[in-house]
C-alpha positions in Angstrom: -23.5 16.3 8.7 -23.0 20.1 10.2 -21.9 22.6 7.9 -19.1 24.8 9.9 -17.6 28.5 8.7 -14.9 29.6 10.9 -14.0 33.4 11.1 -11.0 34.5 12.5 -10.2 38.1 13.4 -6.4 38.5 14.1 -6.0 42.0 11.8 -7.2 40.5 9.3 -10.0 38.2 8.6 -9.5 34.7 7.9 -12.1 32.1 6.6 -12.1 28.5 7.2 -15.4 26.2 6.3 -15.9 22.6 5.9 -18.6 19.8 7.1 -18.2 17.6 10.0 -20.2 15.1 11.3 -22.1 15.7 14.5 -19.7 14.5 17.0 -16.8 16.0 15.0 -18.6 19.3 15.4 -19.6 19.4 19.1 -15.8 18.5 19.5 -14.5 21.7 17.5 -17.2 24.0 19.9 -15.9 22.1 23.5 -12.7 23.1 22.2 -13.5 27.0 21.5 -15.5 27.3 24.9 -12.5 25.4 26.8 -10.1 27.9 25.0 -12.2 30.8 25.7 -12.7 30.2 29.0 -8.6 29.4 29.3 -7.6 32.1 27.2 -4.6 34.2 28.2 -1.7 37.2 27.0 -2.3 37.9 23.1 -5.9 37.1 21.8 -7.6 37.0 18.6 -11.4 37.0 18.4 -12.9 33.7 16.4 -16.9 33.0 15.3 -17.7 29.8 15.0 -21.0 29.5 12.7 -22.4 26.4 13.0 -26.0 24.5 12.7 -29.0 26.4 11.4 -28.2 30.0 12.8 -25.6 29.4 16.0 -23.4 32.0 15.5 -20.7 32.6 18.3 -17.6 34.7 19.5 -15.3 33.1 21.1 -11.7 35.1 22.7 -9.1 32.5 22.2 -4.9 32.1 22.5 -3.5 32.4 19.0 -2.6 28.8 18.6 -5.9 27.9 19.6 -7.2 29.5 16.7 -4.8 27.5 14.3 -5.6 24.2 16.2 -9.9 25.3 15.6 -8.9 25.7 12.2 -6.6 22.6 11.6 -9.9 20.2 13.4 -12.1 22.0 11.3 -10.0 20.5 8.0 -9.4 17.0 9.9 -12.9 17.1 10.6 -14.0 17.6 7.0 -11.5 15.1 5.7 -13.3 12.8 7.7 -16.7 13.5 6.8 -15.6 13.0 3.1 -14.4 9.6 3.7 -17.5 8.3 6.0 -19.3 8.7 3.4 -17.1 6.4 0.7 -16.9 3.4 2.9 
């Protein structure tokens, strides 16, 4: 399981940290890199701190920063319950 912190600059900051399993994870970074690389008009910057010391910055749309956020909670949720069954 992968420890995750989101950080979210958009004026203000804005924290966001759960677990997530390793595929779960790599998912949640594909989808900051895509966004990043796809990222147009109004910006906010987002760090996604992940595994022992991976620290990045990504430059992603606004609702791409509420969808890292919401697959960060789903992926936590999920983590939780993997390890009930």
């Amino acid at each position: 399981m992968h420890k995750i912190v989101i950080l979210r600059w958009d004026g203000r900051i804005t924290t966001a940290s759960g677990s997530a399993l390793p595929d779960a994870a790599a998912r949640i970074v594909d989808h900051a890199v895509n966004a990043d690389d796809h990222a147009e008009g109004e910006t906010e910057t987002v760090w996604i701190a992940h595994g022992e010391l991976d620290v990045e910055p990504y430059e992603v749309a606004r609702e791409d920063a509420d969808h890292l956020i919401r697959m960060l909670w789903d992926a936590d949720k999920e983590a939780h319950g993997a390890g009930q069954e």
